[in-house]
KOLPA-834280 format. One record per residue (C-alpha): residue in one letter; x, y, z. Coordinates in steps of 0.1 Angstrom, whole numbers, padded with zeros to 4 digits, always signed. Each point is the difference from the previous one (the first is absolute). Layout:
<sites>
aXYZ...
</sites>
This chain:
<sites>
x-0268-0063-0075x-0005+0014-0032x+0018+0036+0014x+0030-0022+0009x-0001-0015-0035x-0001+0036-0016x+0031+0009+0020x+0021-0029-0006x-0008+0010-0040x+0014+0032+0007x+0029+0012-0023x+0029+0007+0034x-0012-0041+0008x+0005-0013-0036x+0034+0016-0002x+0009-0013+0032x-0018-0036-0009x+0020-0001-0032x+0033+0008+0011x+0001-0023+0029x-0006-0027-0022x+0022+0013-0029x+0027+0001+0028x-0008-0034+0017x+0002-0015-0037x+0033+0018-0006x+0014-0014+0031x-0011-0037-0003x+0018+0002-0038x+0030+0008+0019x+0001+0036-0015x+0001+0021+0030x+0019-0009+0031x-0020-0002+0031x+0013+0039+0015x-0009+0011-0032x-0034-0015+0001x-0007+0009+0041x+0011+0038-0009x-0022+0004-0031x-0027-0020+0019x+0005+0022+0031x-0004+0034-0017x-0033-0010-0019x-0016-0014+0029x+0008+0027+0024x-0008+0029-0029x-0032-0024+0002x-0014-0004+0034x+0013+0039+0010x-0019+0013-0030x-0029-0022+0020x+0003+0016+0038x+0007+0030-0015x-0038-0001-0016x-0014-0013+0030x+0013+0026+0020x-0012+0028-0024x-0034-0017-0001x-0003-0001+0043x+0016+0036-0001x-0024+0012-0022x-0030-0017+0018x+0009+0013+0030x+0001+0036-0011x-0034-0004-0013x-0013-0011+0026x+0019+0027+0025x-0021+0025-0028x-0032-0017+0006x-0001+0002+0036
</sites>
């Protein structure tokens, strides 16, 4: 739990964090139109969750050469 806490603290989660909500406020105000709103909130949440796979899949590639060198 605590691991899951550390990562949502993360400085990549607070950005993300902070410019949904400055984007969500922006668009309630009336400031943004809604396209500009689902663009900008489609690029940071993709740039996001790729940067996220992208981890994962380093991590299981990595722990399956070690393991390959182990055996």
């Amino acid at each position: 739990m605590l691991k899951k806490i550390a990562k949502l603290i993360d400085v990549k989660s607070l950005v993300t964090l902070a410019l949904t909500a400055t984007f969500i406020v922006l668009s309630l105000k009336g400031t943004i139109t809604a396209d500009n709103f689902m663009s900008i909130f489609t690029v940071i949440i993709a740039f996001y969750f790729g940067t996220q796979v992208g981890k994962k899949e380093a991590k299981e590639e990595q722990e399956a050469d070690h393991g390959e060198n182990e055996g």
